[in-house]
C-alpha positions in Angstrom: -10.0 10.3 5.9 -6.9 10.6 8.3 -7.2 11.8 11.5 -7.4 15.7 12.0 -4.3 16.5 14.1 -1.9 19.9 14.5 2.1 18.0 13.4 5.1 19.7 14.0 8.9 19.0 13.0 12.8 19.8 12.9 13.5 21.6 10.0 16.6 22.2 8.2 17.0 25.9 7.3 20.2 25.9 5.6 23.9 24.8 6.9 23.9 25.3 10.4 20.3 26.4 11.4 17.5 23.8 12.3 14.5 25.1 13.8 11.1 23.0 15.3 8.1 24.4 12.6 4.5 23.7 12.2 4.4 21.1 8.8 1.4 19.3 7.5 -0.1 16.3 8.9 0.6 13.3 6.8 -2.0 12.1 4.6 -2.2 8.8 3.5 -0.6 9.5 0.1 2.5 8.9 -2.4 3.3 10.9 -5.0 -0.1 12.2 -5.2 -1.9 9.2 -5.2 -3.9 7.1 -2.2 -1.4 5.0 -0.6 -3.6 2.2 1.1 -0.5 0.2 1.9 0.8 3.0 4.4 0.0 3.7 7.9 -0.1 7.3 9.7 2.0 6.8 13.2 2.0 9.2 16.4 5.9 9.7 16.7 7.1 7.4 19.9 11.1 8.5 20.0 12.6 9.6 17.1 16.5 10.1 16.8 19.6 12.8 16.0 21.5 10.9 13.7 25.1 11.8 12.9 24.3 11.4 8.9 21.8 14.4 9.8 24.5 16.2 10.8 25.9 16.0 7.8 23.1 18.3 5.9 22.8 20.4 9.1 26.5 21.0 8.4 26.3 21.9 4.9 28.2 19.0 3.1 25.0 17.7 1.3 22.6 19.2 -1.2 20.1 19.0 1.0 17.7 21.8 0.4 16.0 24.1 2.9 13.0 23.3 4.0 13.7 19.4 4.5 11.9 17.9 7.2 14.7 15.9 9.2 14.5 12.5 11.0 14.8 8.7 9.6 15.5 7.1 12.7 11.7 6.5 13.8 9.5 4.6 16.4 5.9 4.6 17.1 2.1 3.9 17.8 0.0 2.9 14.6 -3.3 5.5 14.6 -4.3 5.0 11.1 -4.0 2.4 9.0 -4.9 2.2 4.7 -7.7 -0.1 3.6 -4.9 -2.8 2.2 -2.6 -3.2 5.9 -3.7 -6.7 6.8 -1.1 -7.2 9.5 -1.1 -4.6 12.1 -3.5 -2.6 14.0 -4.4 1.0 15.2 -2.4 0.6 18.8 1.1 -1.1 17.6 4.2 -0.2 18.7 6.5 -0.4 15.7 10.0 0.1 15.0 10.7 1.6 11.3 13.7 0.8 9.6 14.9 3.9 8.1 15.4 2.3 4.6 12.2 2.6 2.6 11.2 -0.2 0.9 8.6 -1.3 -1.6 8.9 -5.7 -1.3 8.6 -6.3 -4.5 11.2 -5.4 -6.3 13.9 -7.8 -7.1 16.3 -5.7 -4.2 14.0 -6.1 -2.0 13.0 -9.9 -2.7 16.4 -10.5 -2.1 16.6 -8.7 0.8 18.8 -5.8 -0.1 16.0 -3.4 1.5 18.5 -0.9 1.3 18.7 -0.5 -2.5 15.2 -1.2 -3.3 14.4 0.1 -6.8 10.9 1.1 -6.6 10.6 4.2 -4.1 13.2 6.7 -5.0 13.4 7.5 -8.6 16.7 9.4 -9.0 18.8 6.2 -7.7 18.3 2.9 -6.0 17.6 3.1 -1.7 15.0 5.7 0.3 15.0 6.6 3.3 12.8 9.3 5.5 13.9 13.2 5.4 17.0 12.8 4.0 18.6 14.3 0.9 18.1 12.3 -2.6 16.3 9.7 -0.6 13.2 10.2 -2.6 11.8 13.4 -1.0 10.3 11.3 1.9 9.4 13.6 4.6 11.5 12.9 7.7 9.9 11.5 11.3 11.7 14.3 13.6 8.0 15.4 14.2 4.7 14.5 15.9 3.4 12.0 12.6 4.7 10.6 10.1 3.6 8.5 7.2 5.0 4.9 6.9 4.3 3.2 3.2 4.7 -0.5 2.5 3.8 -1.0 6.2 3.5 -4.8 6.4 6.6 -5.2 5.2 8.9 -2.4 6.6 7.3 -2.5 10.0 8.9 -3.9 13.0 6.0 -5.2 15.8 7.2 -5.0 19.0 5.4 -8.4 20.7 4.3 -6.5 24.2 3.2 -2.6 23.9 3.8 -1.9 27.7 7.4 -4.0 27.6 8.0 -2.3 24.4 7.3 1.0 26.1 8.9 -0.1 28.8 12.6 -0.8 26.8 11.7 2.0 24.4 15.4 4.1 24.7 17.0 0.4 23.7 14.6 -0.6 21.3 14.7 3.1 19.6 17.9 2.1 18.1 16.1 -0.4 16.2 15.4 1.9 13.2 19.3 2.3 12.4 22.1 2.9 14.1 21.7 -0.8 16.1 21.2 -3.0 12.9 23.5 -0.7 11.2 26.8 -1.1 13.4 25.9 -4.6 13.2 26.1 -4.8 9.7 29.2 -3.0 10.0 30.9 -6.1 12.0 29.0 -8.7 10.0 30.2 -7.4 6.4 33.8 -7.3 8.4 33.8 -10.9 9.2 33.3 -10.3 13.1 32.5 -13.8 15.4 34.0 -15.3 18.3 38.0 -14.6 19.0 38.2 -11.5 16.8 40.3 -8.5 17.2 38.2 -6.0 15.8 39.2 -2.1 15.3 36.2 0.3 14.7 37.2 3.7 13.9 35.0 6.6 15.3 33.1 6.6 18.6 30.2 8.1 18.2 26.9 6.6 18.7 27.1 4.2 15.5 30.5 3.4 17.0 29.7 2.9 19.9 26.7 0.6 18.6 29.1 -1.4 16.8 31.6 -1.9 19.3 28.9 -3.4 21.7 27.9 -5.4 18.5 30.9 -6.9 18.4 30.6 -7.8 21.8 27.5 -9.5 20.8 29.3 -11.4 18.0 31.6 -13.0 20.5 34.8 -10.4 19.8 37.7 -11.5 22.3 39.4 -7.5 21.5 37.3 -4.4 20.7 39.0 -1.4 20.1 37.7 1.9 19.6 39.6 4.9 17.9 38.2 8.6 18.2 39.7 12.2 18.8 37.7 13.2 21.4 37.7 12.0 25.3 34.6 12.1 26.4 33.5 9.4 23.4 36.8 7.2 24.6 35.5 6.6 28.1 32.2 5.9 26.8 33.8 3.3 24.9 35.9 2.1 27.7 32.2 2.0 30.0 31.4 -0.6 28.6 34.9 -3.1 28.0 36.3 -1.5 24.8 39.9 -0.5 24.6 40.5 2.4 23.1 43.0 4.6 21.1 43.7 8.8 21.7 43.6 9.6 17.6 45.2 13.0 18.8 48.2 11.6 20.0 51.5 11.0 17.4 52.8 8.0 16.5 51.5 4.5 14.2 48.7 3.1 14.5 50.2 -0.5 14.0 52.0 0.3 17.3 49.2 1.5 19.1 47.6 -1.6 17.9 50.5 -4.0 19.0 50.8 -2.6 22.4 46.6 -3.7 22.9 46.7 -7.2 21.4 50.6 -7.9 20.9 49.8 -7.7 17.3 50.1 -5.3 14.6 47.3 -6.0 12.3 43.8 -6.6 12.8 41.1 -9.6 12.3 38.3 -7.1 11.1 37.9 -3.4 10.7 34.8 -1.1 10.7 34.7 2.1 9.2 32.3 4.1 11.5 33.6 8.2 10.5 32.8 8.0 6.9 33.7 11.2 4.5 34.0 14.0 7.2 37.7 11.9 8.7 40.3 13.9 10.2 43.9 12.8 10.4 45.3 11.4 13.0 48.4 12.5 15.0 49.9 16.1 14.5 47.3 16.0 11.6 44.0 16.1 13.5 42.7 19.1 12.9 43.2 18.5 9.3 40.5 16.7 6.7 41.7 13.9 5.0 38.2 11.8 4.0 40.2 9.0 2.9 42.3 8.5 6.4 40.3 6.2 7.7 39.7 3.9 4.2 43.7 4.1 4.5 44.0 2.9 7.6 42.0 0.3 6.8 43.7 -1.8 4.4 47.1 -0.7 6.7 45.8 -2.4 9.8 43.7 -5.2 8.7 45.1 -8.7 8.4 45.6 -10.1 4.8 42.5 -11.7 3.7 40.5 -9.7 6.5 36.8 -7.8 5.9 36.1 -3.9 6.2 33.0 -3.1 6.9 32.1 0.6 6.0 28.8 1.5 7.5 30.1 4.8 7.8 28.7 7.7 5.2 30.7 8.6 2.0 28.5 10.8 -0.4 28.9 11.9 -4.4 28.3 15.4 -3.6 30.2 17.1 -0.9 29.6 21.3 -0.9 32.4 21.5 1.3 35.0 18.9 0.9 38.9 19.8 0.4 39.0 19.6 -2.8 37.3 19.7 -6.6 38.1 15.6 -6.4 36.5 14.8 -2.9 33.6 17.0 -3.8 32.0 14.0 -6.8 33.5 11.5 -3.8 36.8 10.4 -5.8 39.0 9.7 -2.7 42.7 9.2 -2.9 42.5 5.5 -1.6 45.9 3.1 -1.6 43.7 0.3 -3.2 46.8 -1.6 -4.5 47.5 -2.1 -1.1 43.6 -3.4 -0.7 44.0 -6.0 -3.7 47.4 -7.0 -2.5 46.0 -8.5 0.6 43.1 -9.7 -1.0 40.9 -7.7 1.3 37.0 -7.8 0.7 35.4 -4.4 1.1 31.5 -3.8 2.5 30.0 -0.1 2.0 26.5 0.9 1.6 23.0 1.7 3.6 22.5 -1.2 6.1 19.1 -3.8 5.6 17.9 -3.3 8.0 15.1 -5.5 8.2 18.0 -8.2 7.6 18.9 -7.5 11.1 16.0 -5.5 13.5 13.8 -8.6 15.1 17.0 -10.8 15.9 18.1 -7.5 17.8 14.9 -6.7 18.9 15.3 -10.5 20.9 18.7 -9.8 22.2 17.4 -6.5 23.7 14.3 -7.8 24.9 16.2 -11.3 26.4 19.0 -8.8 27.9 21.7 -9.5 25.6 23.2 -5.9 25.0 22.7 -3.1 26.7 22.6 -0.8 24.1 20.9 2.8 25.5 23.4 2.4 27.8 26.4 1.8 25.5 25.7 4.6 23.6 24.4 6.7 26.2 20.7 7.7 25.0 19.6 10.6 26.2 16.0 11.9 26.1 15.2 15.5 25.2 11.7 16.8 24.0 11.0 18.2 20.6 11.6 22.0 21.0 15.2 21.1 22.1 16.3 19.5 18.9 17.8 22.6 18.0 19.8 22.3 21.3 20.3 18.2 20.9 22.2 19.0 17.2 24.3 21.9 18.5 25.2 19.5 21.6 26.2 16.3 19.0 27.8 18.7 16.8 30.4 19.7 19.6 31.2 16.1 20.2 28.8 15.3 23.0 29.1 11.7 23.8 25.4 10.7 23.6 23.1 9.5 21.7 20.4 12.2 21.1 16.4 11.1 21.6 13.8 13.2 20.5 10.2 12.3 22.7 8.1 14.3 20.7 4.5 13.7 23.1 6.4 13.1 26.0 5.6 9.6 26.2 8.7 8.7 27.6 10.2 10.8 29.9 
């Protein structure tokens, strides 16, 4: 029997609105059936993710209702009969992909497409729209299937605790900007471009860093995100301001192309220039295979959907984008997209955090808010705000 607790949890109400409700306590269950594989966790930190903002915006199907929240850390307080490997009283990380282990995705680890847990397409993930119906971990408890295999241990509970607005990022946007510079070919001596800085960005600038990049530079429209990225080494590019990018580009490096590119805005792009109020969603897929070297990697961990309620037109709605891909093929570029595996990636960056490798809170500018101001923490990220939004649900944190 699971524990009797009250739960509570961000809500989306339709395109604009979230609101913190009272929602069931999770019960050890999957499609109405025991699920004795799962655990029940007490929400540690919990994160604002800017693919949330997408449904809070409107350009999703997301229905209301949806409980939000796929970026998820926490304590272990019940566990089913068949969890053989991890206790009531671990801190865990959970990746936000759900994933069953079995299938032949999974086997091979492409945890991210895993063809057992959503049934409308391949890849899950918690309260998020046609990821399965999985009931999002913006709240007090969640439910966690497959738990010995999706769950991320952290070795020490009080150095965990201890590291927890670093090792929060665990669950996705860490693993997943570092996926981004992986799939682009990023290692020691690149010249890497990432385009957008917010905080998966920002997470995959410093992940470049981490690679070994000699040249990370960051391209947004707004300031405040610019000398966030600068904080921390990155040189950076004013998207508002007229003139090429391969120019911009060549007065940074002396260059005017790029070793690797990573595609961090995804299908809400502006243009740039005199254009930037305007939405273009392929600007940034064009400016890809403008600026990167021939035979170069883009990464594109950045969101691009097959259902947009509010894109610019009847073509960009199904997510048919007017792409230059001639120019792609002609310079033999490779191109990455998708969810990120995370379990590819979380315990080798669960090291470098805990051995003081990157300082990611920092890089991305974590900051901790309680659960009643999520409403707040969305509005905030919506604006622009360059930060990294932390939901501490029990106020185990701060």
């Amino acid at each position: 029997m699971s524990l009797a607790h009250a739960n509570r949890g961000v809500v989306y109400q339709g395109p604009g609105v979230v609101q913190v409700d009272t929602i069931d306590f999770p019960k050890l269950e999957m499609n109405k059936r025991l699920c004795q594989h799962g655990v029940i966790l007490k929400v540690v930190t919990t994160n604002i993710c800017g693919s949330d903002q997408h449904m809070v915006r409107g350009r999703t199907t997301a229905e209301q209702g949806l409980v939000l929240g796929h970026e998820i850390t926490g304590e272990i307080i019940e566990c089913g009969r068949d969890v053989e490997f991890l206790n009531v009283g671990d801190l865990v990380s959970v990746p936000f992909n759900i994933a069953c282990g079995r299938c032949r995705n999974c086997k091979e680890g492409r945890t991210g497409i895993c063809l057992n847990v959503n049934p409308a397409r391949p890849g899950a993930a918690y309260g998020y729209v046609d990821m399965g119906g999985w009931v999002g971990g913006q709240a007090e408890y969640v439910m966690v299937p497959y738990a010995d295999f999706n769950l991320l241990k952290f070795p020490d509970r009080d150095q965990g605790l201890e590291k927890i607005k670093d090792l929060t990022l665990l669950s996705d946007i860490l693993p997943t900007g570092y996926h981004g510079c992986v799939t682009a070919g990023v290692g020691p001596g690149s010249i890497v471009y990432i385009a957008g800085a917010g905080p998966v960005g920002l997470a995959a600038a410093a992940s470049a860093q981490l690679l070994g990049a000699a040249c990370v530079i960051v391209g947004d429209m707004i300031q405040e995100r610019l000398d966030q990225a600068r904080s921390f080494g990155c040189e950076t590019i004013d998207l508002r301001q007229e003139g090429e990018m391969a120019d911009k580009i060549e007065q940074i490096t002396g260059e005017r192309e790029v070793d690797a590119f990573v595609d961090c805005v995804g299908f809400e792009a502006h243009g740039c220039g005199c254009n930037h109020g305007k939405e273009a969603p392929a600007t940034v897929l064009n400016s890809a295979m403008e600026l990167t070297r021939a035979g170069g990697q883009i990464g594109i961990p950045g969101l691009y959907v097959t259902d947009d309620p509010g894109a610019v037109d009847e073509a960009a709605r199904v997510g048919a984008l007017s792409m230059r891909f001639g120019l792609g093929w002609a310079k033999s570029h490779s191109f990455h997209t998708g969810q990120c595996p995370v379990m590819s990636y979380h315990r080798q960056l669960m090291q470098a955090i805990l051995f003081d490798k990157i300082d990611i809170a920092k890089a991305v500018n974590v900051q901790m808010i309680g659960l009643d101001d999520a409403p707040k923490g969305y509005a905030d990220f919506d604006g622009g705000a360059a930060k990294k939004f932390v939901i501490d649900p029990h106020k185990m944190v701060s």
